[in-house]
C-alpha positions as CSV (number, residue, x, y, z in Angstrom):
1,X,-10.5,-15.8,-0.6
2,X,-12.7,-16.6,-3.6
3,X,-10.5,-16.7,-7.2
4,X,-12.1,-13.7,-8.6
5,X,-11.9,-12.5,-12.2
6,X,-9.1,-9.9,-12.8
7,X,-8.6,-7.6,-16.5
8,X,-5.4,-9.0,-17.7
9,X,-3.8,-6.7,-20.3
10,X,-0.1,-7.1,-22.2
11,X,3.0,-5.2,-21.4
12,X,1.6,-2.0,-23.0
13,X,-1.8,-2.2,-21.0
14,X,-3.5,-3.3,-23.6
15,X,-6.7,-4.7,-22.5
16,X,-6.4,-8.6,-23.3
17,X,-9.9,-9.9,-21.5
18,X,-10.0,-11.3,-18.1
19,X,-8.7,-14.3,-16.3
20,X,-9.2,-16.0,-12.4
21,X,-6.6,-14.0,-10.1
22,X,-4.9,-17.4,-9.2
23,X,-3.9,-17.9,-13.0
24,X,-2.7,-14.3,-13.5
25,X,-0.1,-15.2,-10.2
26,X,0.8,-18.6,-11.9
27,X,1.2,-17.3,-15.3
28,X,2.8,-13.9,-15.1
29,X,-0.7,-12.3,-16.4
30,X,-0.5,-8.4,-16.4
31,X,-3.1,-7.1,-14.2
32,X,-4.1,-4.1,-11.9
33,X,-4.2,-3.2,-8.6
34,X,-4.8,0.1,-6.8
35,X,-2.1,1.4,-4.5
36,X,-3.0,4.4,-1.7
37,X,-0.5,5.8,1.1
38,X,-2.3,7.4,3.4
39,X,-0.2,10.5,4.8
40,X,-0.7,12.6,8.4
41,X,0.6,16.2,7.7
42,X,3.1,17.6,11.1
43,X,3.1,21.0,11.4
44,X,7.0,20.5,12.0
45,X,7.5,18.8,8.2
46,X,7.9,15.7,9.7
47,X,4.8,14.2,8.3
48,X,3.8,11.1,9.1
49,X,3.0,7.9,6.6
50,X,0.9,4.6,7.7
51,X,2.2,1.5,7.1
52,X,-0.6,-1.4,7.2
53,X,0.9,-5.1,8.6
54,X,-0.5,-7.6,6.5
55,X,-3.0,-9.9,8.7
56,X,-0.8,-13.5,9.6
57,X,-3.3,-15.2,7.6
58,X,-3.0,-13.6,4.2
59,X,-2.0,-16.3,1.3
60,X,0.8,-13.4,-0.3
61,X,3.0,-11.6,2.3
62,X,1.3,-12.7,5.3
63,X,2.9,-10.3,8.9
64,X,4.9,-7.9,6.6
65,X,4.4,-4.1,6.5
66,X,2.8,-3.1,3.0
67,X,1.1,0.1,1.6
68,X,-1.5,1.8,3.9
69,X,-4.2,0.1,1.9
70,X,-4.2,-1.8,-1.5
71,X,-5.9,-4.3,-3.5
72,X,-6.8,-6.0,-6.9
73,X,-9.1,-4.2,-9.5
74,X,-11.6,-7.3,-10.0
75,X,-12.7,-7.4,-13.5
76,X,-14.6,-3.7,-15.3
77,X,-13.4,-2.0,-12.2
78,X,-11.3,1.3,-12.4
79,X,-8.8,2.9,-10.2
80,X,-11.6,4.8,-8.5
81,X,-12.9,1.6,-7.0
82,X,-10.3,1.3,-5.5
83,X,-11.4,2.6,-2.5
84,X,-13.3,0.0,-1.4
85,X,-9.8,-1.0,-0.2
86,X,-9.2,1.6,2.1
87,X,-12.5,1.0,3.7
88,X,-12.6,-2.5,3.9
89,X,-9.1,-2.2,5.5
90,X,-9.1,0.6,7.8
91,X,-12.8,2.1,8.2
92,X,-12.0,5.2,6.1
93,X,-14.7,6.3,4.3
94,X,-13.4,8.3,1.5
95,X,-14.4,10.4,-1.8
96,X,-12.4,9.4,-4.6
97,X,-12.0,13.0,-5.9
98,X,-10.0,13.6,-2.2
99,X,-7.1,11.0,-3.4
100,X,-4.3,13.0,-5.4
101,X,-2.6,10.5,-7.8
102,X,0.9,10.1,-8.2
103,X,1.9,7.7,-10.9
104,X,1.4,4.6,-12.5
105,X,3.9,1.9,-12.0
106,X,5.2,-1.5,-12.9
107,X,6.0,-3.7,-10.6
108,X,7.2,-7.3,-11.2
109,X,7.8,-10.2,-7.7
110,X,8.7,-13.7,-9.0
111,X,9.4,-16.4,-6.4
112,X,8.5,-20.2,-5.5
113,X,6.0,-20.2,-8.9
114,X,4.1,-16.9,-8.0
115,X,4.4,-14.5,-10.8
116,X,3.2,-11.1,-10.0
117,X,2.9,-8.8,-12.7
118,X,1.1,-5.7,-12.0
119,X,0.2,-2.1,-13.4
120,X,0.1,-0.1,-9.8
121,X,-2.1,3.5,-9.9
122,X,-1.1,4.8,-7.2
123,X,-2.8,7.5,-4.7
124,X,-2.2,10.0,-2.2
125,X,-4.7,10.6,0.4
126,X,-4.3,12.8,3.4
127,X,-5.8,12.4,6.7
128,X,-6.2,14.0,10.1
129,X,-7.4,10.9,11.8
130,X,-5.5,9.1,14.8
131,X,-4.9,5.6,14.6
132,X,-6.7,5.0,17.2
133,X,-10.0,6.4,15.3
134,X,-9.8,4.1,12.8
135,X,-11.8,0.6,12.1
136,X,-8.9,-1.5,11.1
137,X,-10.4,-5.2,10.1
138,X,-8.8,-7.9,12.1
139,X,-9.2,-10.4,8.9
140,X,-7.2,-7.6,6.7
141,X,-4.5,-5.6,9.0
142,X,-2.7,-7.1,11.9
143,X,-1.9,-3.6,12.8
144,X,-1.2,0.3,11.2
145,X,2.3,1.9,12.4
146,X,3.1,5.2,11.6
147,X,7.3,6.5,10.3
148,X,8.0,9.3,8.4
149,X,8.4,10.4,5.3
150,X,12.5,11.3,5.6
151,X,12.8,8.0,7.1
152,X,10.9,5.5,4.6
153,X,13.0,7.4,2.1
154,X,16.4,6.7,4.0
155,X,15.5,3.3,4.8
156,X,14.6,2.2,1.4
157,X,17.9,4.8,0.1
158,X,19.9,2.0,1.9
159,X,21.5,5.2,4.3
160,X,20.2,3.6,7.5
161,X,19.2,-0.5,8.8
162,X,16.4,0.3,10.5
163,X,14.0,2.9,11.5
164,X,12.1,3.6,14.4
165,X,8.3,2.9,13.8
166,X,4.5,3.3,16.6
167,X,1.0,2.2,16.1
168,X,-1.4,-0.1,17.1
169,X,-0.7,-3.9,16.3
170,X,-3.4,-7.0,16.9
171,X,-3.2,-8.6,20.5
172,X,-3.7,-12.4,21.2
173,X,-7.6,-11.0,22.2
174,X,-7.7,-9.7,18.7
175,X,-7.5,-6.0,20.4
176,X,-5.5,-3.2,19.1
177,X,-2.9,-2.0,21.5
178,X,0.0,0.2,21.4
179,X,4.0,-0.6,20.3
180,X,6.8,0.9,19.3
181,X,10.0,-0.5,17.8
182,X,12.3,-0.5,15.1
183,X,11.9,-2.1,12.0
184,X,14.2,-3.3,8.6
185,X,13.4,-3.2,4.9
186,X,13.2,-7.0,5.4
187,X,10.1,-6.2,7.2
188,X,8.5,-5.0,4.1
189,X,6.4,-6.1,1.4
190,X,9.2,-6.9,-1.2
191,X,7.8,-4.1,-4.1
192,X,11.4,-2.8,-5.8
193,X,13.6,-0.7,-2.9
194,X,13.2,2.2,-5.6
195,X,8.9,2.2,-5.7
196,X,9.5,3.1,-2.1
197,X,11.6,5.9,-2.9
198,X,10.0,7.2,-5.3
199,X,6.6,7.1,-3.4
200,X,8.3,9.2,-0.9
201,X,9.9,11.4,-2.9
202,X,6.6,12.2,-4.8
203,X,4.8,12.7,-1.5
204,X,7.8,14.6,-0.1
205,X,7.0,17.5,-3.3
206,X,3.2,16.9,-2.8
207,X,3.4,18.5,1.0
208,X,6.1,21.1,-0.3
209,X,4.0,22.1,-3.0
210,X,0.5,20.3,-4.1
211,X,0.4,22.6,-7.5
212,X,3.5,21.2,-8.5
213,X,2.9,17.2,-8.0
214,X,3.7,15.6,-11.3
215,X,1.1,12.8,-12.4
């Protein structure tokens, strides 16, 4: 991946100017990058979240479940150009003006000299596609599985070990087949146990009420 120029901003978001994304990891620069779960609504409540599996050959995270689709803002982009991400991921084609947003939030990883300190907008977007209609890229996504809102929310609560998870995940002939299994929070991008929560619970109000989903 080419070292592309990133905004880099202070604790306040202040905009600072722009610096290669390698140095922002080495040096703890704030930065930006867009967040968006992508959510199947069940008729029975038990709405279903997507859960992307990072491709084996990514330099951060590499074979770990993460966000449905996410990436860096490159420098003088904006949250709306964000969605690039979702279709260089997974093949959606998507209108900005469809995502609802849900917050803006800090997150902070330090380990082994990577400093990751990021301002996360972070988006809803609803979908009635089945996996298998999407165009996941095999450099990107090693897979999408699907779990539920109730139990991302108990997993990451610490009320449960594991949860039972489906999808399509990347063959040896770089085919997406089906699997079911159970998976861990160790499984998981490490973003703080209580984003997760809170992602869920602000979904969780979105599908009970849309009016009343707090930005």
């Amino acid at each position: 991946m080419s070292d592309e120029l990133i905004d880099i901003y202070d604790g306040n978001m202040n905009h600072l100017g722009t610096a290669p994304r390698s140095q922002a990891h080495r040096e703890g620069l704030w930065h930006k990058a867009f967040h968006c779960w992508i959510v199947k609504r069940a008729s029975d409540g038990r709405h279903r979240v997507l859960l992307q599996l990072r491709s084996k050959n990514k330099d951060t995270h590499p074979s770990l479940l993460d966000i449905s689709a996410a990436g860096h803002l490159k420098a003088g982009e904006q949250p709306r150009d964000g969605i690039k991400n979702i279709e260089e991921e997974l093949g959606i084609k998507v209108d900005f003006d469809k995502l609802n947003k849900l917050f803006t939030i800090n997150h902070v990883f330090e380990r082994n000299g990577y400093i990751n300190h990021e301002f996360n907008p972070t988006y809803l977007l609803e979908t009635d596609k089945n996996l298998s209609e999407l165009s996941m890229n095999p450099n990107e996504v090693d897979g999408v599985l699907e779990a539920t809102i109730d139990d991302l929310r108990n997993l990451f609560s610490h009320k449960v070990d594991y949860i039972y998870v489906s999808g399509l995940l990347l063959d040896e002939y770089e085919n997406y087949v089906p699997h079911t299994g159970s998976v861990s929070v160790s499984d998981f991008v490490p973003h703080e146990d209580s984003y997760y929560v809170k992602v869920m619970d602000t979904v969780r109000r979105y599908f009970d009420n849309p009016q009343k989903l707090a930005v």
